[in-house]
RODO-2510 file (C-alpha; in nm, 4 decimals, decimal comma):
residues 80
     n   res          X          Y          Z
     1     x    -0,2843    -1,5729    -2,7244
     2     x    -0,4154    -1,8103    -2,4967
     3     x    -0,7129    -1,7490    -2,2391
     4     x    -0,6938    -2,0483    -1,9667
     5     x    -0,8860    -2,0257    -1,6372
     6     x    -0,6815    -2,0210    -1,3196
     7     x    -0,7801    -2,0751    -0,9716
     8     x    -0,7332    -1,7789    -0,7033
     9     x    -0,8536    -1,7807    -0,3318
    10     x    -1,0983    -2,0447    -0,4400
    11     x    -1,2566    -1,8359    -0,7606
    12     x    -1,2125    -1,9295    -1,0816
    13     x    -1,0667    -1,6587    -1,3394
    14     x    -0,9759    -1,6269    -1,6767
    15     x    -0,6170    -1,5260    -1,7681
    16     x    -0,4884    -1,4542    -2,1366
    17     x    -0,1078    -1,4797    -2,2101
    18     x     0,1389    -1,6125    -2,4675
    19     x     0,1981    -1,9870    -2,5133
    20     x     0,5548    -1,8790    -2,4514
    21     x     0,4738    -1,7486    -2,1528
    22     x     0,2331    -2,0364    -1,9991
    23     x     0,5113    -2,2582    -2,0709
    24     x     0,7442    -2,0842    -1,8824
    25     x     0,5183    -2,0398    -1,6337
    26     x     0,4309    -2,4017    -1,6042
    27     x     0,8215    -2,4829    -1,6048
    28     x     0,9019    -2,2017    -1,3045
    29     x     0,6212    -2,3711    -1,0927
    30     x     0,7663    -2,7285    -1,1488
    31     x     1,1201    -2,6286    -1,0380
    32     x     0,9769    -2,4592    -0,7244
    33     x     0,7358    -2,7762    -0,6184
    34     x     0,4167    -2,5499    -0,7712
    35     x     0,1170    -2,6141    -0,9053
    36     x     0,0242    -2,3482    -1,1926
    37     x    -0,2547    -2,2317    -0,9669
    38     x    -0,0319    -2,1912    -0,6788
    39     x     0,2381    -1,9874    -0,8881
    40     x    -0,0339    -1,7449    -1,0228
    41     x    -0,1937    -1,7155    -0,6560
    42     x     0,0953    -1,5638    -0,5239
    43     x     0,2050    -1,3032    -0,8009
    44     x    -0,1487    -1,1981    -0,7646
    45     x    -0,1002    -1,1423    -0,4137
    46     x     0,1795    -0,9257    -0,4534
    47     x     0,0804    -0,7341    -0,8187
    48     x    -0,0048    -0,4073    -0,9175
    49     x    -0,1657    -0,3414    -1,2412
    50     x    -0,3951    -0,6328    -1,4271
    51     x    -0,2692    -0,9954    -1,3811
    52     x    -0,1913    -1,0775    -1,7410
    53     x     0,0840    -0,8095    -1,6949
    54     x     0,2215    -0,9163    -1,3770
    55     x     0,2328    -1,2772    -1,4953
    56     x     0,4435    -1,1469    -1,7652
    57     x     0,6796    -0,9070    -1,5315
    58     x     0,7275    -1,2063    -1,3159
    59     x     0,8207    -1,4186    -1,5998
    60     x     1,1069    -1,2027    -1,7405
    61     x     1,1970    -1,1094    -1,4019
    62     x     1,2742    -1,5235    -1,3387
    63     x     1,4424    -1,5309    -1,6568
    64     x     1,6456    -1,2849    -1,5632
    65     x     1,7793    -1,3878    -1,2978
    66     x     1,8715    -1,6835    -1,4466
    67     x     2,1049    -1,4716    -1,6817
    68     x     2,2727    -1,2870    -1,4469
    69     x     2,6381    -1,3465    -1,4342
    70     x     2,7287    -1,6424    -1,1690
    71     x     2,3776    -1,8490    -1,1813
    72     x     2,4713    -2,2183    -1,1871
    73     x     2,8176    -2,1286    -1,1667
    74     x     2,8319    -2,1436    -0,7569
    75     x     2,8296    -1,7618    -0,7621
    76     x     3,1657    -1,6846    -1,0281
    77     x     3,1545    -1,6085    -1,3484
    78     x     3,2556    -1,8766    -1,5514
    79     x     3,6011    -1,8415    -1,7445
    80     x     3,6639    -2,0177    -2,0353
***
């Protein structure tokens, strides 16, 4: 577990997660032209529950989606 401190709305605050998870974090807000900071300003915006948590949701929600069937693919499953 990792604690790093994160800026929100100007304030300083401590968040706690996974190296796994700051990574991916970290690699999510790269792809999308985001600082860390930036990325974890807006999930707080939009969370319910503690922020650790919805950092996490977020993540495996992203993830996700880039499993689903047809990502990358141009929208079709790719057949081998």
């Amino acid at each position: 577990m990792n604690k790093r401190s994160v800026i929100i709305a100007g304030h300083a605050t401590s968040v706690s997660l996974e190296e796994a998870f700051w990574e991916e974090l970290r690699r999510i807000g790269e792809a999308r032209g985001m600082s860390l900071n930036q990325l974890v300003a807006d999930i707080d915006a939009g969370r319910q529950g503690n922020l650790s948590s919805a950092i996490r949701l977020f993540v495996l929600t992203e993830l996700k989606k880039a499993c689903a069937p047809g990502v990358g693919t141009g929208g079709h499953d790719r057949v081998d």
